[in-house]
PyMOL commands that place a pseudoatom at each C-alpha (Angstrom):
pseudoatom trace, name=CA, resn=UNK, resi=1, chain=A, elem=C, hetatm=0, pos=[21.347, -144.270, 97.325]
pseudoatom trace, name=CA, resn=UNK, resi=2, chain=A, elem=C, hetatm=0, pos=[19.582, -147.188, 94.966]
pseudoatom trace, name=CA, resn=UNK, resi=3, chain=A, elem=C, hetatm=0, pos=[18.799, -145.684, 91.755]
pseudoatom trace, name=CA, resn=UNK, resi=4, chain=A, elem=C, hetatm=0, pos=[16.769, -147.288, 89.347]
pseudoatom trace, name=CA, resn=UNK, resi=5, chain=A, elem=C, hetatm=0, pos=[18.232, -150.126, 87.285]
pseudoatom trace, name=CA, resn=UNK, resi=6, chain=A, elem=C, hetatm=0, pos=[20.329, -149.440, 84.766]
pseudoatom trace, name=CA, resn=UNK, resi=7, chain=A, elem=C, hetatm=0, pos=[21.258, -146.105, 85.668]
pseudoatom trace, name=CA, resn=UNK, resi=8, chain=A, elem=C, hetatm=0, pos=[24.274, -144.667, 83.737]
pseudoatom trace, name=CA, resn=UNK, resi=9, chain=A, elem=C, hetatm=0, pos=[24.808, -141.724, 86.052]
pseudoatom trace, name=CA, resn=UNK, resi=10, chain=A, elem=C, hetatm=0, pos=[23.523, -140.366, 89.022]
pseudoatom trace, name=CA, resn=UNK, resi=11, chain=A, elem=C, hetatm=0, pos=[24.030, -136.784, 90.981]
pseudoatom trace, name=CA, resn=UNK, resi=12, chain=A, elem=C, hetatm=0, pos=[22.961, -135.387, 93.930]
pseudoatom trace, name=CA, resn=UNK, resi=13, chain=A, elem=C, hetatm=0, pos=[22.205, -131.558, 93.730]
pseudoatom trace, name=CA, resn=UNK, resi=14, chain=A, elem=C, hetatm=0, pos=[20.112, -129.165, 96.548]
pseudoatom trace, name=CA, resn=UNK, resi=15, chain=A, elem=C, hetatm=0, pos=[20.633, -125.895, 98.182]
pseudoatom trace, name=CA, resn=UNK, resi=16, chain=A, elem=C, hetatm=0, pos=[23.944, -127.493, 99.777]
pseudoatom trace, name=CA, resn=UNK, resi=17, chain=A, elem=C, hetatm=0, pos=[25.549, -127.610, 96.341]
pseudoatom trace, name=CA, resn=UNK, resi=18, chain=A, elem=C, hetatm=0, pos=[23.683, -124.556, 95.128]
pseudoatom trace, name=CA, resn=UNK, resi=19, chain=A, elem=C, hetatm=0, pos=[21.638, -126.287, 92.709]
pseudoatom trace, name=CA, resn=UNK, resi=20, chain=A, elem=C, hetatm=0, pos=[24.485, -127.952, 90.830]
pseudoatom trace, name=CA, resn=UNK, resi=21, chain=A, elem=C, hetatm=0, pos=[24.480, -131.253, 90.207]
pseudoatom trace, name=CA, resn=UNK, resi=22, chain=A, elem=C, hetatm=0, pos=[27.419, -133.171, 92.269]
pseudoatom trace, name=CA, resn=UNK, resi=23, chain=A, elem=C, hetatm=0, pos=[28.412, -136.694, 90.328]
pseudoatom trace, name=CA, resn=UNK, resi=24, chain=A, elem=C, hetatm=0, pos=[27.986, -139.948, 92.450]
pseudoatom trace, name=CA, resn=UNK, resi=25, chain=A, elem=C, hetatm=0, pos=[30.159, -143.137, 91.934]
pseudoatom trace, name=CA, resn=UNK, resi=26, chain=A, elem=C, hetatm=0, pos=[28.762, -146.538, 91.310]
pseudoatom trace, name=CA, resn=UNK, resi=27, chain=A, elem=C, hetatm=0, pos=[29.888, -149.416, 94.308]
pseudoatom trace, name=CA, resn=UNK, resi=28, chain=A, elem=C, hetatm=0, pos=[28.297, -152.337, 94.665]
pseudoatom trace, name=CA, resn=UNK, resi=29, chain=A, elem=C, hetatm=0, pos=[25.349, -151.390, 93.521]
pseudoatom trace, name=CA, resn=UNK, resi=30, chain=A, elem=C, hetatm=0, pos=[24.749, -148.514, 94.634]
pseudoatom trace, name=CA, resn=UNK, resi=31, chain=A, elem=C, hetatm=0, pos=[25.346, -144.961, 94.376]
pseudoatom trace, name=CA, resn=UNK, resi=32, chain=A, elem=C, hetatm=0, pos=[27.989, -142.957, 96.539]
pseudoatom trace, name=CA, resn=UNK, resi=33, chain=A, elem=C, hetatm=0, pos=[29.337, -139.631, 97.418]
pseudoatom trace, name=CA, resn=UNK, resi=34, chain=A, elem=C, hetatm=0, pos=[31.305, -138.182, 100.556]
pseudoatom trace, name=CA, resn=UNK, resi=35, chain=A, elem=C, hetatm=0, pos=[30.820, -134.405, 100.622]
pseudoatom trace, name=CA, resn=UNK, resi=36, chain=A, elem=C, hetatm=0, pos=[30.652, -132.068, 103.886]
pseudoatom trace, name=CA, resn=UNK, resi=37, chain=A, elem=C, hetatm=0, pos=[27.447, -130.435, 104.081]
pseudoatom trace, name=CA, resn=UNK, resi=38, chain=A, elem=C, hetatm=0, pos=[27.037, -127.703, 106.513]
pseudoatom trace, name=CA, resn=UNK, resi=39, chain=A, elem=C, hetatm=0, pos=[24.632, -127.705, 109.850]
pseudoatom trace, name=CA, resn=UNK, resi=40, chain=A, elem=C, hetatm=0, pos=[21.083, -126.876, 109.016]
pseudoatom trace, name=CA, resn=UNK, resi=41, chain=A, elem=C, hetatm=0, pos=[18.136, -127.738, 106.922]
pseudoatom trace, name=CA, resn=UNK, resi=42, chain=A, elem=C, hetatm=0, pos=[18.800, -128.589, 103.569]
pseudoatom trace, name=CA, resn=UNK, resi=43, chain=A, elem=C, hetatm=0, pos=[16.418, -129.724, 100.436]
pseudoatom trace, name=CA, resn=UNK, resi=44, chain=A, elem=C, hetatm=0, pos=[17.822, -132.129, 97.804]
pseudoatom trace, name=CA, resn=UNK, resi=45, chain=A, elem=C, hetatm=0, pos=[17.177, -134.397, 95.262]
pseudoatom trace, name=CA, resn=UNK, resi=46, chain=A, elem=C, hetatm=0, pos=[18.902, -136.446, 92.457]
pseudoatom trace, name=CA, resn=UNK, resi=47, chain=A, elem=C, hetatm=0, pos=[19.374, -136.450, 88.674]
pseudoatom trace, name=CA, resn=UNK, resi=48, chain=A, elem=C, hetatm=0, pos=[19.123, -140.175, 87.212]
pseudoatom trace, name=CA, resn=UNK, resi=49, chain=A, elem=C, hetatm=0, pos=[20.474, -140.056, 83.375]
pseudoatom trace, name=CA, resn=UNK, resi=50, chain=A, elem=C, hetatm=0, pos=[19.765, -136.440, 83.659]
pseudoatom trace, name=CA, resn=UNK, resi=51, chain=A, elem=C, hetatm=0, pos=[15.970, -136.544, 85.007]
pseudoatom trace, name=CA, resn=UNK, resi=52, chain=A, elem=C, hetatm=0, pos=[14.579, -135.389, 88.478]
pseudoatom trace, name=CA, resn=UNK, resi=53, chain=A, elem=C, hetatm=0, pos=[14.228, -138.772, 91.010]
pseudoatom trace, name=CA, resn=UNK, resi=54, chain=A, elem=C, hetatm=0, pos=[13.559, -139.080, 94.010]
pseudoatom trace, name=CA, resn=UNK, resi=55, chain=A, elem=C, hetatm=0, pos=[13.693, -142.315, 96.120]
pseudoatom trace, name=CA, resn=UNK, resi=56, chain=A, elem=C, hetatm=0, pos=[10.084, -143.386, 97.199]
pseudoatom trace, name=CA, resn=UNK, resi=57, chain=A, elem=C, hetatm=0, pos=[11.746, -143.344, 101.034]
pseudoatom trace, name=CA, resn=UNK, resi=58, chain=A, elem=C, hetatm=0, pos=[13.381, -140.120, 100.725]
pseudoatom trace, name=CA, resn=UNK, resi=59, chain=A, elem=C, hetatm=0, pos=[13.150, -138.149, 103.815]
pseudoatom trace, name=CA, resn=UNK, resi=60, chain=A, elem=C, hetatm=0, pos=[10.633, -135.930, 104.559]
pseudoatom trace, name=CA, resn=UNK, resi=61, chain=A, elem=C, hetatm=0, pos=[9.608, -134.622, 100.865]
pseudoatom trace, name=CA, resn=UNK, resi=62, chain=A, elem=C, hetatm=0, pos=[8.150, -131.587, 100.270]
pseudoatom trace, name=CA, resn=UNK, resi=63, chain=A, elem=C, hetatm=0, pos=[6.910, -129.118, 96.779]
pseudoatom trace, name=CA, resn=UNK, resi=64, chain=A, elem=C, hetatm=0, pos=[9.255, -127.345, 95.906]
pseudoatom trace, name=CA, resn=UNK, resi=65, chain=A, elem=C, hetatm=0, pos=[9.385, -123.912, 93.559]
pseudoatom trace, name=CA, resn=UNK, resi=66, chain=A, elem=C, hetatm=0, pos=[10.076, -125.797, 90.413]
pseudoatom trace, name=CA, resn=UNK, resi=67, chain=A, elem=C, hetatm=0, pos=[6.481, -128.427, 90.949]
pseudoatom trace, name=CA, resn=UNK, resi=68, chain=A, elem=C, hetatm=0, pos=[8.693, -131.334, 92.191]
pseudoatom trace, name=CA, resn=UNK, resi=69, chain=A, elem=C, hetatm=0, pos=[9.413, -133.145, 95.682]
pseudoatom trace, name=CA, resn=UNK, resi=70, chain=A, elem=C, hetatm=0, pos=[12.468, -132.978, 97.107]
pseudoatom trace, name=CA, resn=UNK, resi=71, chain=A, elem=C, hetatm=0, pos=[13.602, -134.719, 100.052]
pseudoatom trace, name=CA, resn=UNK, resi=72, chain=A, elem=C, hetatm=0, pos=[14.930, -132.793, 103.480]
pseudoatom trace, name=CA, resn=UNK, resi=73, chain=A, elem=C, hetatm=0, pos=[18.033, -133.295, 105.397]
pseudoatom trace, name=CA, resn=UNK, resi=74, chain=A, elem=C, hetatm=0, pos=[18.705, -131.790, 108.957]
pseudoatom trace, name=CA, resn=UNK, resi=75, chain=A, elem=C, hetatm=0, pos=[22.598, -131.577, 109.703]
pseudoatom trace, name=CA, resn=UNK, resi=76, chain=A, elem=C, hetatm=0, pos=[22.316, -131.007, 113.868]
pseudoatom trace, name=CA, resn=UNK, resi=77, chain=A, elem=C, hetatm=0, pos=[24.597, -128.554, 115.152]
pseudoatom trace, name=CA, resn=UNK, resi=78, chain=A, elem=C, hetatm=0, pos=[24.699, -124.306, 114.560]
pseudoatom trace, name=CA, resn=UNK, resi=79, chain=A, elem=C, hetatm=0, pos=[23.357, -123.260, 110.892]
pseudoatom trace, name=CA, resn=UNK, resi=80, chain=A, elem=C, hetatm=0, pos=[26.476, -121.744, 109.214]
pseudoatom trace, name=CA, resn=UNK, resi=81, chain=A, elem=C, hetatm=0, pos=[29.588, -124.181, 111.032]
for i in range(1, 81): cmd.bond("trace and resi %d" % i, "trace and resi %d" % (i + 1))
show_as sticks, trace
zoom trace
């Protein structure tokens, strides 16, 4: 993921990690993570610095309960392997 310049610290964070915010590493510009996230459809988002962001090209947004966007991800294979 790009984040905006001069970002200090990023973290991804959606109903895959519960709602808690999951560090990223900085390489080469850009932000990182490896994490397993189960089959399904998920909704996520990132905290720049510690504020809401999410990338102008992030997938499918849509309102969530909290009066933000927040992007959707669709892991193929049966919900709950």
């Amino acid at each position: 993921m790009k984040a905006p310049e001069g970002a200090a610290a990023v973290a991804v964070l959606g109903d895959f990690t519960l709602w808690e915010p999951v560090a990223m590493e900085a390489e080469d510009g850009r932000w990182t993570l490896e994490m397993d996230v189960p089959a399904g459809t998920h909704h996520f988002g990132f905290l720049v610095d510690g504020n809401w962001y999410l990338p102008d090209d992030a997938p499918d947004a849509v309102p969530d309960e909290w009066g933000r966007r927040s992007a959707t991800l669709v892991i193929e294979g049966e919900a709950g392997s």
